[in-house]
N, C-alpha and C positions, 0 to 999 in steps of 0.2 A: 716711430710714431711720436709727435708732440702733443705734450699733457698740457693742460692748461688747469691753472684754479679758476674753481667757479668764481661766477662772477669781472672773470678778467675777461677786455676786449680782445678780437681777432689782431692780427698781424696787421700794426696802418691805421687802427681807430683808436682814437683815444677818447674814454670816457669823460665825460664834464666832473671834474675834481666832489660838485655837488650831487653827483649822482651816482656815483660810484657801489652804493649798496643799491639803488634801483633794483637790480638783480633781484628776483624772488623766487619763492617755488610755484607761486599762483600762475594758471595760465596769464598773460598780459589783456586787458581788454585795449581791441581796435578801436580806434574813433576815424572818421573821414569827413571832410567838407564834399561839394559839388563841386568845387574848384580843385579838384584834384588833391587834396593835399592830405594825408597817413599819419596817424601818430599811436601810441599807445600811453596805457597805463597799467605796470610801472614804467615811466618814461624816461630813456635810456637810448644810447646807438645803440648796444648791446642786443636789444631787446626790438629798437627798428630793425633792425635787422634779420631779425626772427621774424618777425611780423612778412616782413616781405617775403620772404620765404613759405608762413604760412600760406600767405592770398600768392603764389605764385608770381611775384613780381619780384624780378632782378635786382638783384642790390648795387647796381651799377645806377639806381635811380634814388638812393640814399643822399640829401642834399644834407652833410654838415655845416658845421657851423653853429651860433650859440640857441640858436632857434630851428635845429636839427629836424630834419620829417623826410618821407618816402612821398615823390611825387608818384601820383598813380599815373601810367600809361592810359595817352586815351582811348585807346584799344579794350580796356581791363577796365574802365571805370564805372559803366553798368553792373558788369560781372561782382567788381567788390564791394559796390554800394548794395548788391542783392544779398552777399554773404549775409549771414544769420549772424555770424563770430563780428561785424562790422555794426556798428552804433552811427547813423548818420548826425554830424551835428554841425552848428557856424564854424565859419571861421575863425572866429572870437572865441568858441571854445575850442580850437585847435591851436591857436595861439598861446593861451591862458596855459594848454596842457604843458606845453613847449616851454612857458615860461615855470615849471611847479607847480601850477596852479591845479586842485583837484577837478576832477568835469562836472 
């Protein structure tokens, strides 16, 4: 069995240097656009990652990179814009999250 320290990413993800304590004990609040687009707070792979896993979406739908988010499947995007755990908001504040910005 592989132990991992909290807070460290899976095997392949490398957290953004500036977010490396992202990690907390608080649940993460969801946020989502209408354009498909996932993020959390605290915002983190670590923690999209989790996300998708909550709302039942594949992590094979994780877009990295420095403005990192979970495309929702358009199958699953009524489903997780219904969730309760899901805050609908713009674009711009899904951006803003992506960028550190608080929502």
């Amino acid at each position: 069995m592989v132990t991992r320290q909290s807070g460290t990413a899976p095997k392949g993800i490398t957290p953004s240097p500036a977010r490396k304590g992202s990690v907390s004990n608080l649940p993460p609040r969801y946020y989502a656009d209408t354009h498909r687009h996932l993020v959390c707070v605290p915002y983190s792979r670590v923690n999209l990652l989790a996300t998708a896993d909550a709302l039942g979406i594949g992590r094979h739908w994780l877009h990295g990179g420095p403005r990192a988010h979970v495309d929702i499947p358009q199958r699953a995007l009524q489903r997780v814009l219904a969730d309760e755990r899901v805050q609908v908001v713009s674009q711009r504040t899904v951006l803003a999250i992506t960028k550190g910005e608080q929502p």
